[in-house]
Structure formats: C-alpha cells, structure tokens
Residue frames as qw, qx, qy, qz and C-alpha x, y, z in Angstrom:
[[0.095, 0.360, -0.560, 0.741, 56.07, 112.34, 78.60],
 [0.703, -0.241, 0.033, -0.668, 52.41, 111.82, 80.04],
 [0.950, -0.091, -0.218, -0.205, 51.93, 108.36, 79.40],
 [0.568, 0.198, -0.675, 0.428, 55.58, 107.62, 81.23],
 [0.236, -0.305, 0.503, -0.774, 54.94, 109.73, 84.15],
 [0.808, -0.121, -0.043, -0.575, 51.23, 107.88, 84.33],
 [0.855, 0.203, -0.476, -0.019, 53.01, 104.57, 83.59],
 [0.518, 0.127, -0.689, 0.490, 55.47, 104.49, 86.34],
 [0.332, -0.297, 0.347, -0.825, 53.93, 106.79, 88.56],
 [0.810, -0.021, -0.327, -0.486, 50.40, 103.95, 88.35],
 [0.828, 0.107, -0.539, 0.110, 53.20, 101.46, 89.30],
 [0.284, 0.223, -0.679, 0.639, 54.44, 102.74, 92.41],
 [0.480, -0.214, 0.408, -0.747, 50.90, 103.52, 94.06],
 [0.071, 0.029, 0.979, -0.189, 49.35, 100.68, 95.85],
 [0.414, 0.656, 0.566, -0.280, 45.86, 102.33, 94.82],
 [0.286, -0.058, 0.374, 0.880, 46.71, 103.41, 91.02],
 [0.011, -0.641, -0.727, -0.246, 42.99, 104.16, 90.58],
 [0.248, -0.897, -0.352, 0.099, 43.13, 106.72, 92.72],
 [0.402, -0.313, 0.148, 0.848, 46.17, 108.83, 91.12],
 [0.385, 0.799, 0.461, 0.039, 45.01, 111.68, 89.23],
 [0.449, -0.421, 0.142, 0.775, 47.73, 113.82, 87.10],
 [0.369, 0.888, 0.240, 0.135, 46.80, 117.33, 85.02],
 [0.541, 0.147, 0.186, 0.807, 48.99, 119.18, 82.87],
 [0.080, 0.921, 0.194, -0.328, 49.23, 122.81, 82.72],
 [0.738, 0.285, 0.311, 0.527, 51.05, 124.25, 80.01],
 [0.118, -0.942, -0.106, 0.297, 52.74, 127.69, 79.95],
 [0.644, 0.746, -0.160, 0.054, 55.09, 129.77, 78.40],
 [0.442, -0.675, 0.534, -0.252, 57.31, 128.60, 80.70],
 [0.153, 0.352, -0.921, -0.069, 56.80, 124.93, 80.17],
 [0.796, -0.254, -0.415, -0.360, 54.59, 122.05, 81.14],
 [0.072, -0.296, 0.765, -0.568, 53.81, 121.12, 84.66],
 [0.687, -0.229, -0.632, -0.276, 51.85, 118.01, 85.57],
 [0.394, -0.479, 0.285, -0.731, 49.89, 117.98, 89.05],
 [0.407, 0.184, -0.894, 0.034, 50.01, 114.94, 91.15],
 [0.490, -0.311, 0.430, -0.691, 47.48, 113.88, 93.41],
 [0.536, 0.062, -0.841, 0.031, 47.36, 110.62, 95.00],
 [0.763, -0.537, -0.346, -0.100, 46.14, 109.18, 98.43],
 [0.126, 0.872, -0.387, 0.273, 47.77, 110.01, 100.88],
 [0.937, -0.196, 0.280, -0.073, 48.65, 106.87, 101.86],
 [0.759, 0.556, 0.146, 0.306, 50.32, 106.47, 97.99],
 [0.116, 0.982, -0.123, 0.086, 52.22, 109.83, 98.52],
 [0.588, -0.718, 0.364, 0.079, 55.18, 108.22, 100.58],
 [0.822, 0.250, 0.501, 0.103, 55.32, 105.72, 98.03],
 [0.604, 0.598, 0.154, 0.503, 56.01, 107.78, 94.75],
 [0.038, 0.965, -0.246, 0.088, 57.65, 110.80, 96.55],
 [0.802, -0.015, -0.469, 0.370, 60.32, 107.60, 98.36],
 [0.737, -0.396, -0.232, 0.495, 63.37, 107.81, 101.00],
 [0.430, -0.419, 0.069, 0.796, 64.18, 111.26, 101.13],
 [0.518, 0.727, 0.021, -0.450, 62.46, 112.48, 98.25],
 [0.225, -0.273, 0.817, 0.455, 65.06, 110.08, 95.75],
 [0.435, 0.451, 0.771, 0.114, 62.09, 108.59, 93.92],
 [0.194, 0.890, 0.412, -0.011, 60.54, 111.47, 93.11],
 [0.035, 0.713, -0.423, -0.559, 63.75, 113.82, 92.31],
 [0.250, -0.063, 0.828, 0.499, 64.54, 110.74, 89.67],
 [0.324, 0.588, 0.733, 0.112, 61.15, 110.91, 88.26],
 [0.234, 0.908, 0.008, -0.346, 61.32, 114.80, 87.93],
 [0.277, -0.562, 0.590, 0.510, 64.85, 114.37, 86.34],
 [0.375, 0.308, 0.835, 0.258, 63.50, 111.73, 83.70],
 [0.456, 0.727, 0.510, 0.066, 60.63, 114.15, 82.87],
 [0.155, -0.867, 0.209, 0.425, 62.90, 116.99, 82.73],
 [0.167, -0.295, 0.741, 0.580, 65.40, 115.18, 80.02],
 [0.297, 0.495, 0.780, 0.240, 62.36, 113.77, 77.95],
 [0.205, 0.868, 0.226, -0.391, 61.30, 117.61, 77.99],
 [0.173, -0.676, 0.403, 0.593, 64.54, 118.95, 76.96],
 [0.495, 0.286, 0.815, 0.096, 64.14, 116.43, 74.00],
 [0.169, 0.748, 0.638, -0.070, 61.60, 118.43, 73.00],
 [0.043, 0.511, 0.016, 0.858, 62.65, 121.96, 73.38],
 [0.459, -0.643, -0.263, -0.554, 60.56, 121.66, 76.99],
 [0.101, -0.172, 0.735, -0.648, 60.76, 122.20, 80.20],
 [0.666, -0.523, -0.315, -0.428, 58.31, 120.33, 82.37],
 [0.304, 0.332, -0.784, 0.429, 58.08, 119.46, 85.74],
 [0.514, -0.303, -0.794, -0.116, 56.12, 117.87, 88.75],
 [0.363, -0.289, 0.381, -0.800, 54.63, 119.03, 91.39],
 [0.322, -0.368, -0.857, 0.163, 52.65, 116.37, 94.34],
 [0.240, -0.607, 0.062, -0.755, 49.84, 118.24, 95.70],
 [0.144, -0.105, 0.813, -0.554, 48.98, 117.64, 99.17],
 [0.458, -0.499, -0.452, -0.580, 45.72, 115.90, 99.84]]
C-alpha cells in the first residue's frame, strides 16, 4: 500500500523530493500523512478533490484486501 501511495503520489508532485508521507497505525486502521509543498498540494489533491478521492479509494480497496482500513489525510503546510 505504501510504496503505491509513494509511487503515484511522487508522480503527480512537480517537487517529489519534497513529499513526505508517515503512517500511523491504530486499532482502527492505518492512516498515512501527506505533506507536500504547497505548491504540489493542488496537484495531488486535483479538480475538485477527484484525484485525491481516487487515490483514497485505491488505498482503501488495497486495505480491504488485507482485512484494513487505511486512509489519507493531506496536511496543510
């Protein structure tokens, strides 16, 4: 699930160097923190938030896979 999010996520910012995503893991599930420029942000969140609901959806079925919930969260910078 990581290394997709990282993978596409890497590909939509125009500065992937400067994306940085941590997991938190609960009994709840696994949520991975996004922080990005804030340039980048427009970029992976898209038009309306569409990019970024499809990218939660994706990790969301790769959880489910699993037995896991996970899900995303962009912090502000």
């Amino acid at each position: 699930m990581e290394e997709f999010l990282r993978y596409v996520i890497r590909h939509l910012a125009e500065h992937p160097d400067e994306v940085v995503i941590t997991r938190t893991e609960s009994s709840s599930g696994v949520v991975f923190h996004l922080a990005a420029r804030s340039s980048d942000v427009p970029r992976i969140v898209g038009r309306n938030g569409h990019t970024l609901r499809a990218l939660r959806t994706l990790l969301a079925a790769s959880a489910a896979k699993r037995g896991q919930s996970a899900n995303l969260v962009v912090l502000d910078s």
